[in-house]
C-alpha positions as CSV (number, residue, x, y, z in Angstrom):
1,X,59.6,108.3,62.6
2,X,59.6,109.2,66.2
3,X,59.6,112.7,65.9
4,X,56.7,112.4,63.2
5,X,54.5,110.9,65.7
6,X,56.0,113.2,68.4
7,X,57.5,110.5,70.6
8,X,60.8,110.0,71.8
9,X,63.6,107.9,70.1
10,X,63.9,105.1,73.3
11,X,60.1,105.0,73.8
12,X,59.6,104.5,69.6
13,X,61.8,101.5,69.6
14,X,60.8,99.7,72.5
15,X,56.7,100.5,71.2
16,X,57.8,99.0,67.9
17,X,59.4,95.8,69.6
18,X,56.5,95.1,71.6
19,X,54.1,95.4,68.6
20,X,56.0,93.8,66.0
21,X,58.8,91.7,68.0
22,X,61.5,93.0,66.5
23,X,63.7,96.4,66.1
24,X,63.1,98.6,63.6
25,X,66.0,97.8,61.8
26,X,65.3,93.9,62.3
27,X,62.0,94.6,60.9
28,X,63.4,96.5,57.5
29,X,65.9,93.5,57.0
30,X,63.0,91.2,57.4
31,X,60.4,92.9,55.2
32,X,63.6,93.4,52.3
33,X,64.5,89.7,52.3
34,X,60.8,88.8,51.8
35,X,61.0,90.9,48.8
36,X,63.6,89.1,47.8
37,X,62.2,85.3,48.2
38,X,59.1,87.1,46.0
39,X,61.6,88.3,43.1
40,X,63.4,85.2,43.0
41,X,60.5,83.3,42.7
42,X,58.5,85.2,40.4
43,X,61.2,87.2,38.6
44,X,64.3,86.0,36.3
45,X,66.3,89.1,37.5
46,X,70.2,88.3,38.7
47,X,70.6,88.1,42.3
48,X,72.8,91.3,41.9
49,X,69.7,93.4,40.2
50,X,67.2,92.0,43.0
51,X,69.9,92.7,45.9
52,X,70.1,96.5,44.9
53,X,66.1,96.7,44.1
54,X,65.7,95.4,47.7
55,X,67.4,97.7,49.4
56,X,70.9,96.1,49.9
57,X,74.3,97.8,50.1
58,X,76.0,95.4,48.1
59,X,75.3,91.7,45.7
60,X,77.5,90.3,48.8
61,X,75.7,91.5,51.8
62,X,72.6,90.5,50.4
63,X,73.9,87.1,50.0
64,X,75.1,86.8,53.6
65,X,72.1,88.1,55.0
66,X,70.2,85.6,52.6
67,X,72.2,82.6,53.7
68,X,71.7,83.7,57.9
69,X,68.3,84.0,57.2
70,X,67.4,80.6,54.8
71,X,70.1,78.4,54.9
72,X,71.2,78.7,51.6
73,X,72.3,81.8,48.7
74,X,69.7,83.2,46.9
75,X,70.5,81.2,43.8
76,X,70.3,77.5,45.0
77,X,66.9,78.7,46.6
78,X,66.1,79.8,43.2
79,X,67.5,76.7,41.8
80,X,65.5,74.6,44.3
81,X,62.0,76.7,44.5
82,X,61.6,76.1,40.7
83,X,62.9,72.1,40.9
């Protein structure tokens, strides 16, 4: 993205931090596990199906990103969204 705006690498990132408070990458991780609360609230997918449509590498990195980020897996969060 920083050669599409014609900026370098270092000066993308830290511009990106400062407007958003977080790295790119931070930011990505962020933005998929959002999409993730969304499905399992709205969707009756398996938390497999909504890891890959999100954007994750594998059913068990999604779930370990899941429980850093929430506290729990993203089943007992489905489990106690819809209770």
């Amino acid at each position: 993205m920083a050669a599409e705006i014609g900026v370098s690498r270092r000066h993308f990132f830290r511009a990106f931090k400062q407007s958003t408070g977080k790295s790119p990458r931070s930011f990505v991780a962020a933005r998929r596990l959002e999409r993730a609360v969304d499905r399992l609230r709205t969707t009756e997918l398996s938390a497999t199906d909504i890891a890959f449509e999100c954007g994750f590498a594998s059913s068990s990195h999604f779930t370990y990103a899941f429980k850093r980020a929430y506290g729990t897996g993203p089943l007992e969060f489905r489990r106690r969204w819809r209770s």
